[in-house]
C-alpha positions as CSV (number, residue, x, y, z in Angstrom):
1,X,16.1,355.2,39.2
2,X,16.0,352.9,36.3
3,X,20.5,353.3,35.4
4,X,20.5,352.9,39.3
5,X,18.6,349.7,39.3
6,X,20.3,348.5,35.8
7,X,23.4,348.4,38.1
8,X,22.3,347.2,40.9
9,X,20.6,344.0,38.7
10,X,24.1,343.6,37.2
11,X,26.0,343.8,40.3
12,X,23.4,341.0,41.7
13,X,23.8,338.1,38.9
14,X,27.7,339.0,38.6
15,X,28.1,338.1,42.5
16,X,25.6,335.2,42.0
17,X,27.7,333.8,39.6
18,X,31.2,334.4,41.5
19,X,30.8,331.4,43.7
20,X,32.6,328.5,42.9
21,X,32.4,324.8,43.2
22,X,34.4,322.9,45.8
23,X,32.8,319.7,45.2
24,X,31.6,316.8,43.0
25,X,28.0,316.9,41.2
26,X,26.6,313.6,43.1
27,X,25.3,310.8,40.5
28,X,22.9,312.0,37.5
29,X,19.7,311.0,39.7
30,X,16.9,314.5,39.5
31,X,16.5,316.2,42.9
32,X,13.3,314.6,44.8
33,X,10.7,317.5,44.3
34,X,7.1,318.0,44.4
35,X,4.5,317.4,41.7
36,X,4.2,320.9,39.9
37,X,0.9,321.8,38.2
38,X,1.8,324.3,35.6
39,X,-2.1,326.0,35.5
40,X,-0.8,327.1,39.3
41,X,2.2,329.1,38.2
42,X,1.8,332.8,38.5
43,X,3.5,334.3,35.9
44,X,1.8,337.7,34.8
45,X,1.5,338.5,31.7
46,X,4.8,337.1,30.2
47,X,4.4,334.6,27.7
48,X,5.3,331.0,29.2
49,X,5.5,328.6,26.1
50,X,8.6,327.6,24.0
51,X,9.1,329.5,21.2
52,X,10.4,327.5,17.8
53,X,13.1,328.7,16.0
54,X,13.9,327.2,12.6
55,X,15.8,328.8,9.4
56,X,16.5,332.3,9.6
57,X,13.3,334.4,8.6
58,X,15.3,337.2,6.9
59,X,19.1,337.9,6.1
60,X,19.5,340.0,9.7
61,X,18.9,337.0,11.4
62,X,21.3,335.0,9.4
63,X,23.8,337.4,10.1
64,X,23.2,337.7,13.8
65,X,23.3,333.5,14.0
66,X,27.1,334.3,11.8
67,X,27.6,336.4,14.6
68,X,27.1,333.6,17.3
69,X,29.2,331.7,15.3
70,X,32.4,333.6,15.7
71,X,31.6,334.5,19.6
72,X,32.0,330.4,19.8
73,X,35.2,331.0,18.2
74,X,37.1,334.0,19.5
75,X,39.1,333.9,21.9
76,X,38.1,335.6,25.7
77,X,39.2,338.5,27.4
78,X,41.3,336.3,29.8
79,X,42.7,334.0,27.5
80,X,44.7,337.1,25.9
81,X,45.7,338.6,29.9
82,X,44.5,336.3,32.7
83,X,44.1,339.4,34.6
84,X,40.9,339.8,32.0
85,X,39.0,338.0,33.6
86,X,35.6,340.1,34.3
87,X,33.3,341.2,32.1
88,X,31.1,344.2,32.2
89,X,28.6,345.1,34.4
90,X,25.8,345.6,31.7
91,X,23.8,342.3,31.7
92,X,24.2,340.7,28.3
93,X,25.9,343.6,26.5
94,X,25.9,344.1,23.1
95,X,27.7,341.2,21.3
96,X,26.2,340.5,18.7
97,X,25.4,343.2,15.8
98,X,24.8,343.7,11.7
99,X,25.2,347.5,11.2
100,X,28.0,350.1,12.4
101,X,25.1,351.8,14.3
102,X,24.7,349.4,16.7
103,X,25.9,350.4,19.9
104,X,28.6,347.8,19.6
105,X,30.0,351.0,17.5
106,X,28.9,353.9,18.7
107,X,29.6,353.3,22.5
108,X,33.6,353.5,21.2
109,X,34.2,354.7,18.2
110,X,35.1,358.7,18.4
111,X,33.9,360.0,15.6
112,X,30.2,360.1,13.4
113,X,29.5,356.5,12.8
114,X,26.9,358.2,10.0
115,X,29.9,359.3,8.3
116,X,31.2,355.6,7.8
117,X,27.5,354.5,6.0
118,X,29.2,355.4,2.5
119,X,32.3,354.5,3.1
120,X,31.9,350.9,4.3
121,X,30.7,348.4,2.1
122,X,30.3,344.4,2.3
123,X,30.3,344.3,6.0
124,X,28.3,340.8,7.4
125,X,28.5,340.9,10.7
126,X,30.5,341.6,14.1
127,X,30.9,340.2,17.7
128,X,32.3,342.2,20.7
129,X,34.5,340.2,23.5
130,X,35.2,342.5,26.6
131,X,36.7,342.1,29.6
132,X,38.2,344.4,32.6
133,X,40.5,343.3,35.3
134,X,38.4,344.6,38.6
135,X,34.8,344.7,39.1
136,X,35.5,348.2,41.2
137,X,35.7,351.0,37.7
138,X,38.3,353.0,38.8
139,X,41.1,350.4,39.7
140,X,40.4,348.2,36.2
141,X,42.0,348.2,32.7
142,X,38.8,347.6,29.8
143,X,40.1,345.5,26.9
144,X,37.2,345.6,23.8
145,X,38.1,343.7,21.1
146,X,35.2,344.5,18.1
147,X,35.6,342.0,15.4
148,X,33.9,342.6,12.0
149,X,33.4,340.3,9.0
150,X,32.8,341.8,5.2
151,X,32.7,339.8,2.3
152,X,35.9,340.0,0.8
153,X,39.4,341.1,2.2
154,X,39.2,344.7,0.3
155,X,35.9,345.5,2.0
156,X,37.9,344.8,5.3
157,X,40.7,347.0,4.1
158,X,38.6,350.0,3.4
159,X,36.6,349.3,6.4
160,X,39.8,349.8,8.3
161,X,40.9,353.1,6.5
162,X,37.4,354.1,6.7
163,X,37.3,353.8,10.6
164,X,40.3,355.2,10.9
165,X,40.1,358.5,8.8
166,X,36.7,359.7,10.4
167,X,37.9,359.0,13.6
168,X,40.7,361.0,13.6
169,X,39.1,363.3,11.4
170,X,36.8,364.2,14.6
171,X,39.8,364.1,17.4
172,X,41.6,366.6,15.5
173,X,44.3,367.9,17.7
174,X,43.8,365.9,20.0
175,X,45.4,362.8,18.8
176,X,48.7,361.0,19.0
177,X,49.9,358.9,16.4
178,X,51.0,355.2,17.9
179,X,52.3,352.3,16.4
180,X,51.8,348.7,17.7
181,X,55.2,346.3,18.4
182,X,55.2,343.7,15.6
183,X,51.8,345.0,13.6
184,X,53.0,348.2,12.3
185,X,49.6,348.5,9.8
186,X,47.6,348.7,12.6
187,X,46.1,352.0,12.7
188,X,46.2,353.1,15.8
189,X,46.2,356.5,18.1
190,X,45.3,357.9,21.5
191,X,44.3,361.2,22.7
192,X,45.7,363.2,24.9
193,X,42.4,364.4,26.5
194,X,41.8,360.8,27.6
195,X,44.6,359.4,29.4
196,X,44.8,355.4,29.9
197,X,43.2,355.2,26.0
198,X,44.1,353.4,22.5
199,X,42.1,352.5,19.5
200,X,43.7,350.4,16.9
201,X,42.3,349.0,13.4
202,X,43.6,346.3,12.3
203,X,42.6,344.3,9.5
204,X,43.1,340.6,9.2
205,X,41.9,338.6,6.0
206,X,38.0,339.5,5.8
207,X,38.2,340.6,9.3
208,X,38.4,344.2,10.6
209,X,39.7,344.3,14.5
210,X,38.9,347.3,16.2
211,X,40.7,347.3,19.4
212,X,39.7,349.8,22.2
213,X,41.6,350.0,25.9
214,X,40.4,352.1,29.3
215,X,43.0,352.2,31.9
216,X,40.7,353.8,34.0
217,X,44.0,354.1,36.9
218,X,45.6,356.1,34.1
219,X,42.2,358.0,33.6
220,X,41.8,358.8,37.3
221,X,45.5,360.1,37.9
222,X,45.8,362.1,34.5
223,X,48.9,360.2,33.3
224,X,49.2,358.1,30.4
225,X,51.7,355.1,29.7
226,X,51.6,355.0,25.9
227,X,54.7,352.3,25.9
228,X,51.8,350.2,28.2
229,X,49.0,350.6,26.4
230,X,50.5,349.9,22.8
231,X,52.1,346.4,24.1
232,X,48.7,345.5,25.2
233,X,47.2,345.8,21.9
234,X,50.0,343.9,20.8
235,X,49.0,341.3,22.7
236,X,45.8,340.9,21.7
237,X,46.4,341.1,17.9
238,X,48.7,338.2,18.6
239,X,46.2,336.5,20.5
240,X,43.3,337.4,18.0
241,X,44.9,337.1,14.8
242,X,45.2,333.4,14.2
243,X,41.5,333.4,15.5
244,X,40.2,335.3,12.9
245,X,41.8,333.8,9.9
246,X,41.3,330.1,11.1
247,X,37.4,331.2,11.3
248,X,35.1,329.6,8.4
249,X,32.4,332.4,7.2
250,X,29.4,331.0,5.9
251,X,29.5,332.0,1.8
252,X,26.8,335.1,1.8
253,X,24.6,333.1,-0.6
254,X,24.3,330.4,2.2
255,X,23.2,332.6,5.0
256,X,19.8,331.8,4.9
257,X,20.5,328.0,5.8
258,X,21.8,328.2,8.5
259,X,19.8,327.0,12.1
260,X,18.8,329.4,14.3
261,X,18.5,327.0,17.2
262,X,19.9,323.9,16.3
263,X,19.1,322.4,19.7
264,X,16.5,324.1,20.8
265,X,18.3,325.8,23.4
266,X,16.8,329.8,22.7
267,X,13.0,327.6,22.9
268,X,14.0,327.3,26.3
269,X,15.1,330.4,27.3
270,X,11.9,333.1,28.7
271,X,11.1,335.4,26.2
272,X,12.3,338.5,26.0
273,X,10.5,341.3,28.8
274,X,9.9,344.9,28.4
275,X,13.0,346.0,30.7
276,X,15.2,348.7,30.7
277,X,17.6,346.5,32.4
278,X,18.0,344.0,29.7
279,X,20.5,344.4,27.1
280,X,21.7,342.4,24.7
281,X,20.2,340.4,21.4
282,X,19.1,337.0,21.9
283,X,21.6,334.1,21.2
284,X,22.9,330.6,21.8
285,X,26.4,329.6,22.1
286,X,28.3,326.3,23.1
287,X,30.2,326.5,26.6
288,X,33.0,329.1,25.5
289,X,30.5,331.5,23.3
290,X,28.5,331.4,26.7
291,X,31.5,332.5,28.7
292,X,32.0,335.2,26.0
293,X,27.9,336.9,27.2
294,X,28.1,335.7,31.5
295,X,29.9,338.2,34.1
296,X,32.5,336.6,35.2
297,X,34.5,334.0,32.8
298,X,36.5,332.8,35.5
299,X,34.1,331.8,38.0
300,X,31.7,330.3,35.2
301,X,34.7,328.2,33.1
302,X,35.3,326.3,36.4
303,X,31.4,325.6,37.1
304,X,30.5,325.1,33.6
305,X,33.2,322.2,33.5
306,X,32.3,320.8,37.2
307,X,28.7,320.8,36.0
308,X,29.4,319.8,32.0
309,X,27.7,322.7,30.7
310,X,27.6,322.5,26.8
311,X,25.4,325.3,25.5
312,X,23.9,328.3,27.0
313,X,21.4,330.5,25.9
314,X,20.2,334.1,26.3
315,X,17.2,336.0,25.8
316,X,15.0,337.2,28.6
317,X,17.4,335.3,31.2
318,X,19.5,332.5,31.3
319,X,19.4,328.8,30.3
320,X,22.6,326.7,30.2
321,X,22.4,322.7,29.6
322,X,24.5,321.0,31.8
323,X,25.3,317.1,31.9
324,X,22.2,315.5,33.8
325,X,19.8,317.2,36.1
326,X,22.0,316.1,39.2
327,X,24.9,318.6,37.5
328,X,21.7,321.3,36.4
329,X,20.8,321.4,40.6
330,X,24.2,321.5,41.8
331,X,25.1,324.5,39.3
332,X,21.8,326.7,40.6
333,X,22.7,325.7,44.5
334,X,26.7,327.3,43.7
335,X,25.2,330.3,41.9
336,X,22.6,331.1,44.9
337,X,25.1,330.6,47.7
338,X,24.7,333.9,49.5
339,X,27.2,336.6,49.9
340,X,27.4,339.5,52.8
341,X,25.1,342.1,50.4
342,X,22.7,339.1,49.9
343,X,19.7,337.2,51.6
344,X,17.7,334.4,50.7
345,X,14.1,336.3,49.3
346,X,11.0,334.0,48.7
347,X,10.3,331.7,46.4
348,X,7.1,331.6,44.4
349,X,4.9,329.9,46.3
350,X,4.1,326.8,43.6
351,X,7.8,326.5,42.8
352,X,9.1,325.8,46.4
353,X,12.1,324.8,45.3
354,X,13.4,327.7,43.5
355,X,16.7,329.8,44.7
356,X,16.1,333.5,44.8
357,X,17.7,336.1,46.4
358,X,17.7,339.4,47.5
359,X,20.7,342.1,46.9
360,X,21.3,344.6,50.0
361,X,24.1,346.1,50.0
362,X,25.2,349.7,49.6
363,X,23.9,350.9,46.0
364,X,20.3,352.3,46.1
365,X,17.5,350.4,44.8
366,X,16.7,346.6,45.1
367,X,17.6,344.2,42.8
368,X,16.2,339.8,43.1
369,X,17.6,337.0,41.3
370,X,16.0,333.6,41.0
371,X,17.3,330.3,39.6
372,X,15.4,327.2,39.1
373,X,15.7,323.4,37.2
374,X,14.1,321.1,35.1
375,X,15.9,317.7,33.9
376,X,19.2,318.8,32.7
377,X,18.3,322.5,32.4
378,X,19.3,325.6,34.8
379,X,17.9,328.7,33.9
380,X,17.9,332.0,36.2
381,X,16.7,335.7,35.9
382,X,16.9,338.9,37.6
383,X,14.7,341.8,38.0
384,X,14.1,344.8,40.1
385,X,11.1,343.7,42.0
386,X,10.3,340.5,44.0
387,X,7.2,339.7,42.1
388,X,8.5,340.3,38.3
389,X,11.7,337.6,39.1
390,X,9.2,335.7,40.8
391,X,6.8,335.4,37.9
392,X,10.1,335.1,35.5
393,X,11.2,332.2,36.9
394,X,7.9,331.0,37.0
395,X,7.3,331.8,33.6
396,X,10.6,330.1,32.3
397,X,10.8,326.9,34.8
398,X,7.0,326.4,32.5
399,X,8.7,326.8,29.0
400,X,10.9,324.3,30.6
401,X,8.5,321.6,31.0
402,X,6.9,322.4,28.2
403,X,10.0,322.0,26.0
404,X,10.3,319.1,23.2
């Protein structure tokens, strides 16, 4: 029940954000709305007031915030292919990560990831960009681009012979050696076992790219287009390269200065809940970074730029900060238009003007989605039950009003 409702959640928000604008945002004027008295607010247990974030409180959290850093500044899925241009279906997926067991790892990489612990050295910190070409599994390409920064340029090059010589060490036989058009020391091979797939290694400067493609057509039919699959990682070293060696690390030793929350944007955001459904570390990211952690890039680029969206945050939903509460309203009202699997659901009953809705179409299990504003801020949040995203939103539109 829980993996069918994780699904069903994600399948909720990632139509919720598909609509897109047709108009203008109106003049910067808030929406009329009643008086809200925050003691009324039902909002369960969950904790409903702002939480401060300042310097990092120890060096995994300065890593993560490095982390953020290069999600801001990597290029998206659909910028390499516009065909890219859905995410997957987990909500907030691993991006962000410090260690080679993360699942950012481990989810693709073939062989023991223990095995790599004494091999690896220097590594900082990494950020995954994904993106598939249909939202139905079995007619979609997967592109994952894993991008990893060490401390020096060597640590990156052993990193990348590292990576590679457990991997195959663990495919054994079942590997085929490929080499990419126009990066012939990437590292990279496929298995015959799993048609429609390609891992490549590639280092760049301090940079280790690990590259990872699912045809999951190819998968389904049992026939593999190496020639296909190799010029696609081409294309996305291309694309990625430059990124990686115009990016600015933070020296090591200054780490622990960077903000956490420059603007106060994760202060905003609810607090993270005990939910299977959630994945994902917190983070905040300007307007690209956020398209780099939503569900559907395309959809969001064109309403974050009608409704001047600048940073967005995650943690135990969404919070984005558009240009003036007029632009905050108009964004909610686009992602809650309705959809054939979807009907409006209740709003809580002190916050009268929140959007929620209710997913039901085909898959089993229920899944509810509310969105809400305050001043220039739209935040949203989904759950399985009506009354936990009804005391979410609750919970957040407070941390809202409460917020410096």
């Amino acid at each position: 029940m829980v993996n069918r409702r994780r699904g069903v959640c994600a399948a909720l928000l990632a139509a919720v954000v598909a609509a897109t604008a047709g108009c203008g945002t109106g003049d910067s004027a808030a929406p009329a709305r009643p008086e809200v008295d925050l003691a009324t607010l039902d909002v369960g247990n969950l904790n409903a007031e702002p939480t401060y974030y300042d310097k990092p409180t120890n060096l995994d959290m300065a890593r993560l915030v490095e982390a953020m850093r290069l999600g801001n500044h990597l290029p998206l899925p659909m910028e390499i292919d516009p065909e890219l241009k859905y995410a997957p279906t987990k909500i907030a997926a691993v991006r962000t990560f410090t260690a080679t067991s993360s699942a950012a790892i481990t989810n693709r990489f073939q062989g023991d990831s223990a095995a790599l612990d004494g091999r690896i050295g220097g590594f900082v910190s990494g950020f995954v960009t994904a993106g598939r070409t249909n939202t139905t599994h079995n007619l979609s390409w997967d592109l994952d681009n894993v991008a990893m920064l060490f401390e020096t340029e060597q640590d990156a090059a052993r990193a990348a012979d590292a990576f590679t010589e457990v991997e195959r060490a663990a495919l054994g036989a079942d590997i085929q050696i490929q080499s990419i058009p126009g990066f012939p020391e990437a590292r990279a091979h496929s298995a015959p076992s799993f048609p429609g797939g390609i891992h490549s290694y590639y280092s760049a400067g301090r940079f280790l790219l690990f590259t990872e493609i699912r045809d999951n057509a190819m998968y389904e039919l049992r026939r593999s287009d190496p020639e296909q699959l190799r010029n696609r990682v081409a294309r996305s070293i291309e694309k990625l390269k430059p990124a990686l060696l115009s990016f600015t690390p933070t020296p090591v030793a200054e780490l622990m200065q960077l903000d956490v929350d420059p603007e106060r944007m994760l202060a905003r955001a609810l607090n993270t809940v005990d939910d299977p459904g959630q994945y994902g570390i917190p983070g905040v990211y300007n307007r690209h970074g956020g398209l780099q952690i939503g569900f559907n890039p395309e959809a969001d680029s064109r309403m974050f730029e009608q409704a001047g969206v600048d940073a967005v945050a995650w943690k135990g939903g969404y919070v984005y900060r558009s240009r003036d509460a007029r632009a905050a309203q108009w964004l909610i009202d686009e992602r809650s238009d309705v959809g054939k699997f979807y009907r409006r659901a209740p709003a809580p009953a002190a916050l009268p003007f929140t959007r929620c809705l209710e997913y039901i179409g085909p898959a089993t299990g229920v899944a509810y989605y509310c969105g809400v504003t305050f001043d220039r801020y739209a935040a949203e949040v989904t759950a399985g039950q009506l009354t936990d995203a009804q005391q979410r939103i609750s919970a957040q539109y407070a941390i809202l009003a409460r917020s410096k």
